[in-house]
N, C-alpha and C positions, 0 to 999 in steps of 0.2 A: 425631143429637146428636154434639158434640165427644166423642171418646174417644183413649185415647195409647194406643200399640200394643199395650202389655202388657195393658190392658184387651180391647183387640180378641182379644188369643190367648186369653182363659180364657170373653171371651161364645162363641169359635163352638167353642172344647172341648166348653162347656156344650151350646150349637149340636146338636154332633155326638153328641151324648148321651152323653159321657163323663163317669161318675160317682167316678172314682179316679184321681187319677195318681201316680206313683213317682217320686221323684228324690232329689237334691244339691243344695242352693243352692249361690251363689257369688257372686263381685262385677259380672260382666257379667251376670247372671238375674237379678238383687236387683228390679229393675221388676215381673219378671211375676210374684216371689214376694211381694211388696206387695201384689198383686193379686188371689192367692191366697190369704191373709190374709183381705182384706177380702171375699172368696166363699166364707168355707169353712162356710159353713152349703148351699152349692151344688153345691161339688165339691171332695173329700175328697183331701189329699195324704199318700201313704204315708213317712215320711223314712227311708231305708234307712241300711247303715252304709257302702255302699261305689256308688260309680255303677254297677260292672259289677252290685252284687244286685240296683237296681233296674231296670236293662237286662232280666235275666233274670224279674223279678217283672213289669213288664207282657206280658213272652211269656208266665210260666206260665197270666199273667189272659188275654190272648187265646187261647190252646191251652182252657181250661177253661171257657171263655163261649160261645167265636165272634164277637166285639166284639172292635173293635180298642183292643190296651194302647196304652196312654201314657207317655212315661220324658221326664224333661227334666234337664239338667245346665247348668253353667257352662262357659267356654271352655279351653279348655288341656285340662289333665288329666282336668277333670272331662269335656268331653266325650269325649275320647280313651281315657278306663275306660269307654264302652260299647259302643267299637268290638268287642270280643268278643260283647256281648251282641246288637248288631246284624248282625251277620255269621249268628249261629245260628239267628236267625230267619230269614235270606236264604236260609241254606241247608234251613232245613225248612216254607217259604210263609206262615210267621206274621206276621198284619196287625198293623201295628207304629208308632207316629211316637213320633219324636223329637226334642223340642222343642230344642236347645242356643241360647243368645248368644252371640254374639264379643265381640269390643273396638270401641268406637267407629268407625265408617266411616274418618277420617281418621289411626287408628292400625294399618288393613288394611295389610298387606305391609312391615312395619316393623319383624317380629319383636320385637313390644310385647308388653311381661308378661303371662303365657299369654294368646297368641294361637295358633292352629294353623289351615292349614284344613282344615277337618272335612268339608268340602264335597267334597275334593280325596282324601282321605283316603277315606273311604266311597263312592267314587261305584262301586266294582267291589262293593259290597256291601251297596247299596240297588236298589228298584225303582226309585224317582227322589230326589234332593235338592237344594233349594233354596237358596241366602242372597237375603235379603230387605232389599233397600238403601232401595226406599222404604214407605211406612209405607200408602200409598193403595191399594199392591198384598198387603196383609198376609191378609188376610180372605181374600179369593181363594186366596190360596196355599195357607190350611190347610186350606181347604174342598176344593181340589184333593188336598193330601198325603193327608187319611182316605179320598176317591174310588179314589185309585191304590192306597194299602195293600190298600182290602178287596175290589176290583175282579178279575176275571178270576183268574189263579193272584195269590193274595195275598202281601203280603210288607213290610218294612219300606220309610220312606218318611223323611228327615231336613229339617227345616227349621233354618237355622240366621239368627240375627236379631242383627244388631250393637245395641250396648247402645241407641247411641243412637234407632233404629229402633223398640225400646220404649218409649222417650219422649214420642216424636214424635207429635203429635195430629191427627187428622183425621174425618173425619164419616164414623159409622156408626150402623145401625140396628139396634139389638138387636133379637130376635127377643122374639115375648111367648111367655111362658110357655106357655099352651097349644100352638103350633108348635113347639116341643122334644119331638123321641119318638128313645126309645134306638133307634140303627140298629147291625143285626147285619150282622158280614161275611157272613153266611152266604145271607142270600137270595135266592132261587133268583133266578135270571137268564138267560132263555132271551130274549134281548133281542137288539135289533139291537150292541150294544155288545159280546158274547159271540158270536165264529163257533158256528157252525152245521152238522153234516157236510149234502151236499145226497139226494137219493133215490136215486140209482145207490152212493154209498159205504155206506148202509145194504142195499142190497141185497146187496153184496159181500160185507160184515161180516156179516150174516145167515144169507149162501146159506152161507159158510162157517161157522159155525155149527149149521146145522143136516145140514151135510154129518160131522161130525165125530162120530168113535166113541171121541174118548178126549180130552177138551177139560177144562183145565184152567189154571185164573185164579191168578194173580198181582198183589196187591193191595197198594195202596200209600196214601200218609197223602192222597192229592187225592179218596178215596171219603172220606173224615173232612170235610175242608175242604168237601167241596158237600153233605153232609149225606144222604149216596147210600146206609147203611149198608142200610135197608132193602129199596130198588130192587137191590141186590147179592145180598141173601140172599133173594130173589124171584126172580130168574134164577139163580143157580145151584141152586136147589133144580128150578126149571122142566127144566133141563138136566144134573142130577145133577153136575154138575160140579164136583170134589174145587177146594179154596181151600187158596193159599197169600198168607202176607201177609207184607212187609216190616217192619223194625223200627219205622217210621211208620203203616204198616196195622196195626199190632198188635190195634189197639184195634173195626178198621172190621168186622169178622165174628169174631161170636160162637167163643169155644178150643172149649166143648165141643160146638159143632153137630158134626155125622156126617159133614161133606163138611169141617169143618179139617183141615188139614194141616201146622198150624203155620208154622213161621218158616221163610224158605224164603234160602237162603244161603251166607255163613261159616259161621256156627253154626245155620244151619237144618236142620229135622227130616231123616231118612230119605226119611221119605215126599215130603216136599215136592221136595225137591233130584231123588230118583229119577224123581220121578214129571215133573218138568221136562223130564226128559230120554227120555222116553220117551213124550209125549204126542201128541197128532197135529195139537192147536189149543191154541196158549197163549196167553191174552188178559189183557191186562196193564192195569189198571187202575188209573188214580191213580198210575202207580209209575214210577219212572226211569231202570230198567235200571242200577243205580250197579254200582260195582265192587265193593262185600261181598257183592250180589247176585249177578252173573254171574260173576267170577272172569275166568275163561278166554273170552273174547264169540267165540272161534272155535270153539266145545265147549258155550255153552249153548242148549238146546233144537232139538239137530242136527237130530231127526224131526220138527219143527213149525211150522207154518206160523204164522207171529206176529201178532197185532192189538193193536194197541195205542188205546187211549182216554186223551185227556189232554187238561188243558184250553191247555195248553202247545204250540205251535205246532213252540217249539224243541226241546222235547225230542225228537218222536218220531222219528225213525232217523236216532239224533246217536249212541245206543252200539250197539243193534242194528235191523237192517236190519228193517222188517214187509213182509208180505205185504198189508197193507190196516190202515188207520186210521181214527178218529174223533176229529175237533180239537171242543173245544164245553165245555159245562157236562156232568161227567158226569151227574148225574144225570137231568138232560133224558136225556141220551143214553141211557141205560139203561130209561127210561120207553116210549124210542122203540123201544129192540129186543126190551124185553116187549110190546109189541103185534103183532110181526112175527114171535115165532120160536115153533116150536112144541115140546112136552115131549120129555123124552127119558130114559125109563126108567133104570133102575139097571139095571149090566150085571157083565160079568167085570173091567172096568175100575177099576170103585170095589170089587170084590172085592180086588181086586192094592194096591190103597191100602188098604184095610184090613189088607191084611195087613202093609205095610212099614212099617203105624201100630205094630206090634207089637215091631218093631225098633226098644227105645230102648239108649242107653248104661248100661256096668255104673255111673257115679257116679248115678244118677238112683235108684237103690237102696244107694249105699254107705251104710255107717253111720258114721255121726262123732259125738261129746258133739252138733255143734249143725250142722246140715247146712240147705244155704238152702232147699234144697226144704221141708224141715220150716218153716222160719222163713215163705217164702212164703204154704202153703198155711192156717197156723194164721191168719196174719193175713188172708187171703180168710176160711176161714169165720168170724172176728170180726167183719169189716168190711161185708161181700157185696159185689155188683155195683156198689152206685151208687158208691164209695169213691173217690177219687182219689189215682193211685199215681205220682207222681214221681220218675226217678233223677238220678243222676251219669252219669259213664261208665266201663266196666270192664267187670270180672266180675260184679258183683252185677247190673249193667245186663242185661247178658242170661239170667244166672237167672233176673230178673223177667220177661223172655219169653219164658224156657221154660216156670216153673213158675206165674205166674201166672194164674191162668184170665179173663180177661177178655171180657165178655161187651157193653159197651155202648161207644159213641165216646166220646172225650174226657174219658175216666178213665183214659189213659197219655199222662204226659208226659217227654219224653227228649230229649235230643239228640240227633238220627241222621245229619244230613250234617255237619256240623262236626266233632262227638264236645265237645263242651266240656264238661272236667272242671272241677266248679264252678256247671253251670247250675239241678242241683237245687232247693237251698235255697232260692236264688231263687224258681225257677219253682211251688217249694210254697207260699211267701208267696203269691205273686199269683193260686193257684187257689183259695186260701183265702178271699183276698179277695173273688175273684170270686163265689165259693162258699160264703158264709158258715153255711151247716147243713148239709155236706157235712163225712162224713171226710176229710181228707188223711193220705196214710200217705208219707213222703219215706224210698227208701232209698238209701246212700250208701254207699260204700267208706269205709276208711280214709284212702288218700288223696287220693280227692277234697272229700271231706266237710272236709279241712281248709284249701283253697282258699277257700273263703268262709264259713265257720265262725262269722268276725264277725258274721251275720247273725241268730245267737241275740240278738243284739241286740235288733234290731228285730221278731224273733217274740216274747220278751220282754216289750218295750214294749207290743205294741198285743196283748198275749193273744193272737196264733192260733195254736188250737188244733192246730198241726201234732205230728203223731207222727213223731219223723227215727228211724230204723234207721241204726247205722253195722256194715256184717260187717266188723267189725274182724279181718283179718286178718293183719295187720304188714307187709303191703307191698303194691306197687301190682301187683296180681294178674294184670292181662292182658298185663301186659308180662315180666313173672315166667315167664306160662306159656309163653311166645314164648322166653324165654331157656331155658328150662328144654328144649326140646324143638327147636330150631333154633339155640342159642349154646352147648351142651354144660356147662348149669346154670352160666354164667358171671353170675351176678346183680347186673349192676354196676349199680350208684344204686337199686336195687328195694325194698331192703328199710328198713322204716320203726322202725325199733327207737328208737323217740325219743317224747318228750310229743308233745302233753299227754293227759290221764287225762282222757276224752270225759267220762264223768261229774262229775268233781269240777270243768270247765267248764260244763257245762250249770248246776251249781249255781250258780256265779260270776255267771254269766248270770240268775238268778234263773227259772231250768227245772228240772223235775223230773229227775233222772237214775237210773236204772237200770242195773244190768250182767247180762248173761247168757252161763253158759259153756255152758250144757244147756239139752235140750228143756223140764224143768220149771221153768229158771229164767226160760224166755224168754216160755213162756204167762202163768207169773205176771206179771210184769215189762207181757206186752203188754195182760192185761186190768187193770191197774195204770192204767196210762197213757190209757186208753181208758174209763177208768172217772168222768176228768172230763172236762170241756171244756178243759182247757189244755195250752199246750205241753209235749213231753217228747224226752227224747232215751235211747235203749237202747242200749247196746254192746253189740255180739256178738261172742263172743270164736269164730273159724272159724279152720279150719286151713291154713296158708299154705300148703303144697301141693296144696290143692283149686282142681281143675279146671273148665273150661266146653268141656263137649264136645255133642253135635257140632263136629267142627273140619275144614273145609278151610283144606289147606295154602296160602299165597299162589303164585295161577297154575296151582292144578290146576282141573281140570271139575270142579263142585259134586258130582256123584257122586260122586266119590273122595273121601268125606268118613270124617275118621277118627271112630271111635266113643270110642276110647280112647286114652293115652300109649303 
């Protein structure tokens, strides 16, 4: 049948089993939001307050599904507020497209009223992106953009469509209803499409392996992404093998299993950090060796022979050198090396880890009116395990990974390669969404939380039920404690001594507000809030000079990590 483009973009959304999308209308999208209209008993559009929330709302929805979000904008501005939101996904594998319009074909390169190219713009921070000049090659395209998003290491994907190209009519065959099934990024794919290591590299990875008296893993958000969490906590229990996880593996092995070792880094554990450096095989999984990670890459893991798994080709000895790899799907991979490798007792090795477990910092017991670890763990046993906990970035970002207990995938969502302060509130919208009899618990700084703040809006409007935490602490904390401790407390631009009054906004907004300066005001306050299904937002009043330690100084060896100021 005759169909005009814009209809072709929302039959193969529909296509692709896309039940939500996030965005902004404008005047070059107005076709495909016409479109939308007349399918919205098909497929549900979120209207946010700002393009970058809805950037951030279909990552929080793909981080919390495994399905890849959708975000579409207008030309100019509108698409140029998601370049934040798409970038955050590039940098942390999140499958992603993004619908944008341009300007008419024959108003391209004319710097016509918002025009940009978005193409040109984003191409160092997509997997791939398109513009779409004719209307016959439309369908293809997007069937290709959700292919590449969710495909091999996942990640965002841009199509961008000049107005008139959604006009423009041509013959296509909508699908029948019955041949519409929701496809998830997630599944497995040990296909010819996904390399493969061959028999002599599993051999290698094995022998060493099972040559090893003091082997310890290093886990990153690509055991999340291939859905590996299980195959992980089967081989390291098989191999007693103490687990360390990245800010992105946070979520991939269970805090209180016997072989955690927490976060392993900047602010990673004792144990984790020591135990790095003192190991004899360190097998790194899903993880990218980034620089919060290794610090110093001529100082980390001197004693150990390195393996790394990833489905990433480029990544593996781009920061440190291995001694033997696995390119592939991890969790194939991991299926492949529980068949091959044999057990290996508990020894004086995971003695020595237990015992550096016992090594935490004096703030992890200081006493304040309202301390995050309290606030953390009261809201774990409110909420449990299934809960979905999303931050900002700062200091509260990594109290949430210290004090947090996290025990299943895709119940932490963060920014970790970017750092985008702002991406929260977003990204709780869109877990929401995705998750709709799920808690969400969003926590926030003070000043990140006011970066996109507008988005009470739209949590608001459609009721979800998100819980935001702000530790309102009166300034921007990580950068405070950076001045505080390397600028001889020179605190220039840090401190936030200005509106607005989080609660008496949250009300504006038609949100419950609460404030809490104490432990009692806060339990109240959180079982307050959690007592209905709707939105609410808590201040907590924390003390500006509270710290997040463990702390490696920038450029020492992760060992030399301070405990305290």
């Amino acid at each position: 049948m005759k169909c005009t483009g814009a209809k072709i973009v929302v039959e193969c959304l529909i296509e692709q089993g896309v039940d939500t999308v996030f965005g902004f209308p404008g005047g070059t999208i107005l076709n495909i939001y016409d479109e939308l209209y007349k399918n919205s008993d098909r497929i549900r559009h979120i209207l946010t307050a700002h393009e970058q929330g809805a950037a951030h709302a279909a990552d929080g929805y793909a981080r919390a599904s495994g399905s890849v979000g959708v975000v579409m904008a207008t030309s100019g501005p509108g698409c140029t507020n998601l370049v934040t939101g798409i970038a955050t996904a590039y940098m942390d594998s999140v499958p992603l497209v993004a619908i944008t319009c341009n300007v008419p074909q024959h108003l391209l390169g004319k710097d016509s009223f918002q025009e940009v190219d978005i193409t040109g713009i984003t191409m160092s921070i997509t997997k791939h992106n398109y513009i779409v000049r004719d209307v016959t090659t439309l369908a293809a395209v997007v069937r290709e953009a959700f292919d590449i998003a969710r495909s091999g290491r996942p990640g965002p994907v841009l199509i961008d469509i000049p107005k008139d190209v959604t006009a423009s009519v041509t013959d296509f065959d909508i699908p029948s209803p019955g041949s519409v099934t929701k496809k998830s990024a997630l599944v497995e794919r040990c296909d010819a499409k996904i390399p493969y290591p061959g028999e002599e590299e599993f051999d290698t990875v094995c022998a060493l392996l099972d040559a090893a008296s003091r082997p310890f893993f290093y886990v990153g958000g690509g055991v999340i992404i291939s859905d590996a969490s299980e195959e992980l906590k089967e081989l390291a229990e098989r191999l007693s093998a103490p687990v360390s996880v990245s800010l992105m593996g946070k979520a991939a092995f269970p805090s209180r299993h016997e072989l955690c070792t927490g976060m392993i880094g900047m602010h990673g554990t004792k144990a984790s950090n020591t135990a790095a450096n003192q190991c004899d095989i360190l097998v790194a999984i899903g993880a990218r060796f980034s620089d919060r990670v290794i610090s110093d890459p001529s100082k980390f893991a001197r004693h150990a022979k390195i393996i790394q798994i990833d489905i990433d080709s480029a990544e593996i000895n781009k920061n440190i050198r291995t001694e033997a790899s696995l390119n592939g799907n991890i969790k194939c991979i991991l299926k492949e090396i529980l068949s091959r490798v044999g057990s290996r007792p508990r020894s004086e090795w995971n003695d020595k880890i237990a015992e550096w477990k016992t090594h935490l910092p004096a703030m992890y017991s200081k006493k304040t009116p309202l301390h995050p670890k309290f606030v953390l763990e009261t809201i774990h046993e409110r909420v449990g395990d299934d809960a979905i906990i999303s931050t900002e970035v700062g200091q509260h970002q990594m109290w949430v990974a210290q004090f947090y207990p996290f025990s299943r995938p895709r119940t932490f969502l963060t920014s970790g390669g970017l750092g985008t302060m702002g991406f929260g509130t977003g990204a709780a919208m869109g877990a929401q969404t995705a998750c709709p009899d799920k808690t969400v618990v969003h926590i926030a700084g003070d000043g990140s939380f006011r970066m996109n703040l507008n988005e009470l809006a739209t949590i608001s409007h459609y009721n979800m039920p998100v819980i935001i935490i702000v530790a309102n602490n009166g300034t921007l904390g990580m950068v405070r404690q950076w001045q505080k401790m390397f600028y001889d407390k020179r605190y220039s631009a840090t401190t936030l001594d200005r509106p607005p009054d989080f609660v008496r906004l949250a009300e504006a907004f038609g949100v419950r507000g609460f404030r809490a300066t104490n432990e009692a005001e806060f339990s109240s306050a959180f079982d307050a809030a959690l007592s209905k299904r709707e939105p609410a937002v808590i201040d907590c009043y924390m003390d500006i000079d509270e710290m997040v330690f463990p702390m490696v100084p920038a450029g020492k060896p992760i060992d030399e990590l301070l405990l305290d100021a």
